[in-house]
N, C-alpha and C positions, 0 to 999 in steps of 0.2 A: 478526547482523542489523545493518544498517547505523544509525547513532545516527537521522539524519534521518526514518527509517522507527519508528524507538521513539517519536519526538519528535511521528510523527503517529498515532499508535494511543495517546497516551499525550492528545494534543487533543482525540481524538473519544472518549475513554472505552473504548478497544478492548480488551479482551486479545491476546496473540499472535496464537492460534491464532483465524482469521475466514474467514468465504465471504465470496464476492461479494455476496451476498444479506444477510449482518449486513452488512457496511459501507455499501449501500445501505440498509438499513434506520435504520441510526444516522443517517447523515447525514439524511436524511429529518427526522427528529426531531429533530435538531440543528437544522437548516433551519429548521424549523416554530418553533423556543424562541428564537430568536436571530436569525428576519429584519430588517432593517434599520425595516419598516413598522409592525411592534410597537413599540408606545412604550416607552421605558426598554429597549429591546434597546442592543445593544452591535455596532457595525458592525464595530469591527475584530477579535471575537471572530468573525464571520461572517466574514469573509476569513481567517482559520486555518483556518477550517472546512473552507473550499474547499480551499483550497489541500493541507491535510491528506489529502482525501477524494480527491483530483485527482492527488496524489501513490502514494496507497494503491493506486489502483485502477489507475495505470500498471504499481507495482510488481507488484501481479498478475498483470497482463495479460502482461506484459513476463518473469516469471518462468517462467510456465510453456513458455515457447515462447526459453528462455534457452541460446544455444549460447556464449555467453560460455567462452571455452577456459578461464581460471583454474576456472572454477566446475568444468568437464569433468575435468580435470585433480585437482580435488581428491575427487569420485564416483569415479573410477576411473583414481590414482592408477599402474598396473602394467598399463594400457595406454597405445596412442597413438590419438589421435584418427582415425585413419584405418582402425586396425585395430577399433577401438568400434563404428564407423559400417560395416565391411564393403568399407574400398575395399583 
C-alpha cells in the first residue's frame, strides 16, 4: 500500500480494510467535529480531512477498474496480458 494512502486512512481514523460507505461515513463525522464554523475548530485539520477523504475515494474508485499492467503482471505473473484478456 502506498505510504500517501496509509497517511490518509491513518487522518481519517480508518483501518485498512473500508467500503465506500465507512469512508463516507467518517468523513461525515469528521466534517461535522472540525467545520471551519464551529468555534475552536481547527481549519487546517479540515483541509486534511478533505484532502485525505478526496484522495481515499479516488483510490477506490480508480482501484477497482485498475488495468495498470505492473499491478496485471504482478496477479498473474505466468501469463501475458493479451493471453489474460482472451486476445
Amino acid at each position: 500500500m502506498e505510504e500517501r494512502i496509509r497517511q490518509a486512512l491513518d487522518t481519517m481514523g480508518l483501518p485498512t480494510m473500508i467500503t465506500k460507505e465507512d469512508l463516507k461515513r467518517r468523513y461525515l463525522k469528521l466534517a461535522k467535529e472540525n467545520h471551519p464554523d464551529i468555534p475552536g475548530a481547527d481549519g487546517d485539520r479540515m483541509r486534511e480531512i478533505i484532502e485525505a477523504y478526496e484522495l481515499l475515494r479516488e483510490y477506490m474508485e480508480g482501484y477497482r477498474f485498475s488495468f495498470d499492467s505492473e499491478e496485471i503482471s504482478r496477479r498473474y505473473p505466468d501469463e501475458s496480458h493479451a493471453e489474460r484478456f482472451g486476445f
